[in-house]
BAVODO-872001 format. One record per residue (C-alpha): residue in three letters; x, y, z. Coordinates in steps of 0.1 Angstrom, whole numbers, padded with zeros to 4 digits, always signed. Example, Ala and Ser with C-alpha at 12.3 -4.5 7.8 and 13.67 -1.06 7.14 Angstrom:
2
ALA+0123-0045+0078
SER+0137-0011+0071
***
This chain:
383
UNK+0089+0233+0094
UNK+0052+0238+0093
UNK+0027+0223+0077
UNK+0019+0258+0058
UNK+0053+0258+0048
UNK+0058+0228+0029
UNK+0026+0230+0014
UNK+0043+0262-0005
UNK+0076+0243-0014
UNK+0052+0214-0027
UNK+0033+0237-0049
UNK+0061+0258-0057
UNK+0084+0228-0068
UNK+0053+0208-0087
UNK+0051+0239-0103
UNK+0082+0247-0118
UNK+0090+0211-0126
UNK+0052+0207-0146
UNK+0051+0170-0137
UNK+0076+0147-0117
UNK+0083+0123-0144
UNK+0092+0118-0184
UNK+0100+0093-0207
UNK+0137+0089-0217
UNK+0151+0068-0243
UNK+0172+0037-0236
UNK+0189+0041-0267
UNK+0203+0072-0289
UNK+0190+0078-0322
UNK+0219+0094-0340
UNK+0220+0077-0369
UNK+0201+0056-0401
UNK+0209+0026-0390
UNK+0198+0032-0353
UNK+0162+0045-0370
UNK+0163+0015-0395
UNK+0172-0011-0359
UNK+0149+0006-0336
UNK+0119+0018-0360
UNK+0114+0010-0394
UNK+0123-0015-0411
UNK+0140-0033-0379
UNK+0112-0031-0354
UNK+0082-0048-0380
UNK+0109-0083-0377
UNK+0103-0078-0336
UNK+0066-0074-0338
UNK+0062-0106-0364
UNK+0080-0124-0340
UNK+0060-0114-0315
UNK+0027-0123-0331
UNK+0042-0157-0339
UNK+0051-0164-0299
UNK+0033-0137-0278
UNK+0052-0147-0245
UNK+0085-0129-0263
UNK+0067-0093-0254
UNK+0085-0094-0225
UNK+0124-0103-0236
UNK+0115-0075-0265
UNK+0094-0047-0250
UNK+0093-0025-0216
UNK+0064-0047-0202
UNK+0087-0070-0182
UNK+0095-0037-0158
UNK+0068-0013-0163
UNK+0037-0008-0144
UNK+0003+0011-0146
UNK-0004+0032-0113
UNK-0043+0037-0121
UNK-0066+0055-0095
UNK-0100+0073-0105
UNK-0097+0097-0078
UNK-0126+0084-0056
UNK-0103+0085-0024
UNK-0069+0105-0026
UNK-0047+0104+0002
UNK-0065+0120+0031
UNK-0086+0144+0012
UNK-0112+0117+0001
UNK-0131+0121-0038
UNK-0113+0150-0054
UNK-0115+0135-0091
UNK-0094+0123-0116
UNK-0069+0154-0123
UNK-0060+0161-0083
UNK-0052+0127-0081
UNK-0025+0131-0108
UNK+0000+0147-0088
UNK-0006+0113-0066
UNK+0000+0093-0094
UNK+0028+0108-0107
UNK+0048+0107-0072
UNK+0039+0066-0071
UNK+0054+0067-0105
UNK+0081+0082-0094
UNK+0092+0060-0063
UNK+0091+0028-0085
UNK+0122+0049-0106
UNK+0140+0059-0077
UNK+0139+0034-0056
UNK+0132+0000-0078
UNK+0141+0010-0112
UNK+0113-0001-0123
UNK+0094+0024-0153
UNK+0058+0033-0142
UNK+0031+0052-0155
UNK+0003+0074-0137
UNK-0032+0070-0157
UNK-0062+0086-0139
UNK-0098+0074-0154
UNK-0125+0096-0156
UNK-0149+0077-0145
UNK-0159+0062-0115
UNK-0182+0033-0121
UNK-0169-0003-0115
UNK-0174-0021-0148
UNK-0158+0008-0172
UNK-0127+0006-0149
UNK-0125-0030-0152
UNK-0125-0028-0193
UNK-0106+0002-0195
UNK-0079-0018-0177
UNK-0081-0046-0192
UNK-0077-0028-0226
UNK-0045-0012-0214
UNK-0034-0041-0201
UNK-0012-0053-0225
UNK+0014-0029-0223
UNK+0023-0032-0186
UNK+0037-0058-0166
UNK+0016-0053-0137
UNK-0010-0029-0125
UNK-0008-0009-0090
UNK-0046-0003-0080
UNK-0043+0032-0059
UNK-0066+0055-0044
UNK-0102+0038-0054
UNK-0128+0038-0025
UNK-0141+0010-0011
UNK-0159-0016-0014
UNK-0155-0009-0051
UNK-0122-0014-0051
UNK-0120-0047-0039
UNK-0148-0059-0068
UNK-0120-0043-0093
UNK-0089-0060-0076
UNK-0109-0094-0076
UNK-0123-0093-0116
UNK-0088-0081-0129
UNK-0070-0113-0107
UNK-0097-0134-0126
UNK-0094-0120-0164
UNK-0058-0109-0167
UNK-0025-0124-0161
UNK-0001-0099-0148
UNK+0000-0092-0109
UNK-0027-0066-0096
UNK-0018-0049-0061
UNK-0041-0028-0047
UNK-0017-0008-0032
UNK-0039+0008+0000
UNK-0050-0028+0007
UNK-0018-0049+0004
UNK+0014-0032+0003
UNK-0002-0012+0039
UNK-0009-0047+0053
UNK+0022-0056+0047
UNK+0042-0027+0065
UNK+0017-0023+0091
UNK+0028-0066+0102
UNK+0063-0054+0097
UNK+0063-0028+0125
UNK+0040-0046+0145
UNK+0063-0076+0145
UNK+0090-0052+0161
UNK+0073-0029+0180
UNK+0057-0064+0201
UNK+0092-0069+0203
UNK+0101-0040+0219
UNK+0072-0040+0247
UNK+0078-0081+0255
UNK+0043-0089+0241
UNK+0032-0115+0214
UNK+0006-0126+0187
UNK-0023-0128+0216
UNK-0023-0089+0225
UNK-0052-0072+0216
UNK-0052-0053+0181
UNK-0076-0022+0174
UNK-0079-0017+0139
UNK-0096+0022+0131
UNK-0111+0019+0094
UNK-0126-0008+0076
UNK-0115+0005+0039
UNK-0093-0005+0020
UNK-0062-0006+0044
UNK-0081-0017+0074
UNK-0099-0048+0056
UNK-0061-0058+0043
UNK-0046-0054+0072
UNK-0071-0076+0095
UNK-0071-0102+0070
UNK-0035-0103+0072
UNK-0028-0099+0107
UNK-0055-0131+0110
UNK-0032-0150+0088
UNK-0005-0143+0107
UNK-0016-0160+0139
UNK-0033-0128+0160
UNK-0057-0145+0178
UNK-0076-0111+0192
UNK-0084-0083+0166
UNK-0109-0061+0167
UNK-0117-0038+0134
UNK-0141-0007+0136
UNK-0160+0014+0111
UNK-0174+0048+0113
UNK-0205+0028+0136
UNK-0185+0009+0159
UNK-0171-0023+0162
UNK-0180-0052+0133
UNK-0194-0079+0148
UNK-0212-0107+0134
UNK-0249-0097+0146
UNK-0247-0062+0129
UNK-0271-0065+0097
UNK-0256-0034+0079
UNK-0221-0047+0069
UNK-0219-0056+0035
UNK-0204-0084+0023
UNK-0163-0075+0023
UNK-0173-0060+0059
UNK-0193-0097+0068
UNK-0159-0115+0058
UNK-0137-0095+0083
UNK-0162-0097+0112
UNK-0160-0134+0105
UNK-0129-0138+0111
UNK-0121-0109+0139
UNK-0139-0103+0172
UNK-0135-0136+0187
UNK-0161-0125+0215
UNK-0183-0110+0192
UNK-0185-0080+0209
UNK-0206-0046+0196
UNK-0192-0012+0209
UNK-0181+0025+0200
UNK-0146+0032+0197
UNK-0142+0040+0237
UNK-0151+0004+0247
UNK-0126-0014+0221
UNK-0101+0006+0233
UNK-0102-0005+0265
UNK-0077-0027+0282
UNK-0060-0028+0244
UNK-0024-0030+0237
UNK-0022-0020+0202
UNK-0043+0007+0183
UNK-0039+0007+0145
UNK-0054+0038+0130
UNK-0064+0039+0092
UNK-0088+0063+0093
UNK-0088+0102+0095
UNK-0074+0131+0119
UNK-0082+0135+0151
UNK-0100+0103+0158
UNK-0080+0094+0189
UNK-0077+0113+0218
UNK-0054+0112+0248
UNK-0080+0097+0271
UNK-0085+0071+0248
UNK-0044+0064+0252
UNK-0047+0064+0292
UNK-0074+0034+0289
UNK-0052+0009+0274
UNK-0026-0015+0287
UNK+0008-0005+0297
UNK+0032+0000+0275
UNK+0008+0004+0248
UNK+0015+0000+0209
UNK-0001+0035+0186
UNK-0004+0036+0147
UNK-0017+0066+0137
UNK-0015+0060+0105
UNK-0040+0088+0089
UNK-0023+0114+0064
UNK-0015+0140+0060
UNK-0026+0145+0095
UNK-0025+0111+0120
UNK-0059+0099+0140
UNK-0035+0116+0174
UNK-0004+0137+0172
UNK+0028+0119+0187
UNK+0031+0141+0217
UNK-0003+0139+0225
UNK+0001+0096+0224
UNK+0035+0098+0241
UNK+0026+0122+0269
UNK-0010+0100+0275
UNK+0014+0068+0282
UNK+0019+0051+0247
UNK+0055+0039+0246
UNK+0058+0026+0210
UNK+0040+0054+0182
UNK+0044+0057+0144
UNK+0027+0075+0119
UNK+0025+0074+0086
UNK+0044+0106+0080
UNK+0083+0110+0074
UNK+0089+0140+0101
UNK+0076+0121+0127
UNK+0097+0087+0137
UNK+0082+0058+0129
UNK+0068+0059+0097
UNK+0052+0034+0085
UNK+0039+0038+0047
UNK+0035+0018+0020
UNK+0062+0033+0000
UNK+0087+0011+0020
UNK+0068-0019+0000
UNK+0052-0016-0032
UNK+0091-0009-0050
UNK+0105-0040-0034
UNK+0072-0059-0039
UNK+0069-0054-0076
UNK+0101-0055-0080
UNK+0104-0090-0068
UNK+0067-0101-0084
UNK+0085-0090-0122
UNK+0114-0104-0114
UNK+0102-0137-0108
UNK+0071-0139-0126
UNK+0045-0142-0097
UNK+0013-0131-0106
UNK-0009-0136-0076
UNK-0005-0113-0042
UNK-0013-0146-0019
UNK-0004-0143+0018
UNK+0028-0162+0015
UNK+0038-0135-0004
UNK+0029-0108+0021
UNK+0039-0126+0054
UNK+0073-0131+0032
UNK+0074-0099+0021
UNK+0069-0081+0064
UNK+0092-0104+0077
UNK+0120-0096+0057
UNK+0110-0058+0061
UNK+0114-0061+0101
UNK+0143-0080+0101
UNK+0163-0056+0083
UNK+0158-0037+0121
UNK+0185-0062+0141
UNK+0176-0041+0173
UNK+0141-0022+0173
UNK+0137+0002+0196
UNK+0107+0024+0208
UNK+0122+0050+0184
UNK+0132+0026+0156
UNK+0107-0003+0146
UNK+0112+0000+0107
UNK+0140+0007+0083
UNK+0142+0039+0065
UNK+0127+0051+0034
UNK+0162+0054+0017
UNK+0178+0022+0028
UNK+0188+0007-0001
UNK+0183-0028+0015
UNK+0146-0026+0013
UNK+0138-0029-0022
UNK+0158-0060-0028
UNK+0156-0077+0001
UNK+0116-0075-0006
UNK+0122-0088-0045
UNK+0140-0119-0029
UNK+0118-0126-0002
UNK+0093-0134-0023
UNK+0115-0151-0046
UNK+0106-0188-0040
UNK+0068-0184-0030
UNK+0048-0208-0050
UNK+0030-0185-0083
***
């Protein structure tokens, strides 16, 4: 099927179904007595009792499994600031997933606005209602400013889904595509993007042990004797480039073994492929369309490739994380996203593949053993 082609079955479907997602009553309302239990008079005994011990909103009200999937539309999938409405449809298939695959209720809300301090009160403000809130599609660095003042001043879990729940797939396959091509923590990682993704992912690959990561932004290589990085930027050449090198994407890719691409179409090409190590490691991770095509990689000698993208093998997305990971965070009442809980979480992910394979280095979408096993690994991590 071609690209063209199911581009007209998505419009076509989103179309006739007006919206992915509707509210539906846990209980029938047939009679007086189910008015008077689950509206007035009933409900006003509930919300007194409520006021009088506020943690009770959670035995009494949807908040203990419903989340807030909030974007402002400042960068949307691969097509980058297309505003608050296209970002809906987004939203809404987020929304969606947590249903389907966690059972948890979620809710798409799109802000229109893009500036930093009405997002943070206009989230706070809604807060209340929602168990946690899934930060998704906000450009950086903005986003990490959000993520950090909402951590500070609420008390519900905040996952900023590009940065994090990324991350933590991304360690997943890693951990089994090393596997499959005999190497370890001290190969050479090239990480493509410094948004979002890229700056969660380096972080997280640091705290994992990889002693030699290199991360890139649309200038080159961030090293610590560049003076225009700003400050989220600063903190990731601190703790990457161990030989403080500067460069263009050509140089770091030299003599690497893996390439990790969170950045946009096309940005890798084949020669790029023929100079890294044997038996070379490619994420191409871009959507809709990757930084190199599969064939391309494969043909120029890489031996382990995934994309981001379900028709291809290999696909690493987030969607095999955030269900499980909120899932497990409600559950058991975590409320911070600390390492532990992501090194926990990718562990659990890649051991659910007993035998990878240069074909198979992550479980599928629709295995139903991803979402809980995620929920319990995270189980016993200190809140």
């Amino acid at each position: 099927m071609t690209s063209n082609d199911l581009g007209a079955r998505s419009i076509a479907l989103h179309k006739k179904l007006r919206g992915k997602i509707r509210v539906v009553a846990k209980s029938r309302l047939r009679t007086n007595d189910d008015l008077a239990l689950l509206y007035t008079p009933g409900v006003g005994t509930t919300s007194a009792a409520i006021a009088k011990h506020p943690k009770l909103v959670a035995d009494y009200t949807a908040k203990s499994n419903t989340v807030a999937v909030i974007s402002d539309g400042s960068a949307v999938l691969g097509l980058g600031n297309v505003g608050p409405a296209a970002a809906i449809p987004v939203m809404e298939g987020k929304a969606l997933l947590f249903s389907e695959l966690a059972g948890l209720n979620a809710w798409p809300i799109v802000l229109d606005t893009q500036d930093t301090d009405e997002i943070v009160a206009t989230i706070k403000h809604i807060a209340p209602v929602f168990g946690g809130i899934n930060l998704e599609d906000i450009a950086a660095p903005k986003c990490f400013e959000i993520e950090r003042r909402l951590k500070d001043e609420l008390d519900i879990p905040i996952v900023h889904d590009d940065q994090h729940a990324t991350a933590i797939v991304v360690l997943a396959g890693l951990v089994n595509a090393l596997k499959v091509v005999g190497k370890d923590k001290a190969a050479k990682v090239v990480i493509i993007g410094a948004g979002a993704a890229g700056n969660g992912t380096a972080k997280l690959l640091v705290a994992d042990g990889f002693s030699n990561v290199l991360v890139l932004d649309s200038r080159g290589i961030l090293s610590r004797r560049r003076q225009d990085l700003d400050q989220y930027k600063q903190e990731i050449a601190a703790i990457t480039n161990p030989e403080n090198i500067d460069g263009d994407l050509d140089l770091a890719l030299r003599g690497t073994d893996v390439v990790i691409g969170l950045s946009q179409a096309g940005l890798i090409q084949a020669h790029h492929i023929r100079e890294m190590n044997q038996r070379a490691i490619v994420f191409a991770m871009a959507n809709p369309v990757p930084e190199i095509m599969p064939d391309v990689a494969k043909a120029a000698g890489a031996y382990v490739i995934a994309t981001g993208r379900s028709d291809f093998a290999n696909q690493i997305n987030n969607v095999l994380v955030f269900p499980g990971l909120f899932a497990g965070l409600l559950a058991h009442d975590i409320r911070r996203v600390s390492d532990s809980v992501k090194l926990a979480a990718a562990y659990e992910l890649a051991g659910l593949v007993a035998r990878p394979t240069r074909g198979r280095i992550i479980p599928s979408v629709f295995d139903r053993r991803v979402v809980p096993t995620i929920a319990a690994a995270i189980a016993h991590i200190d809140k």
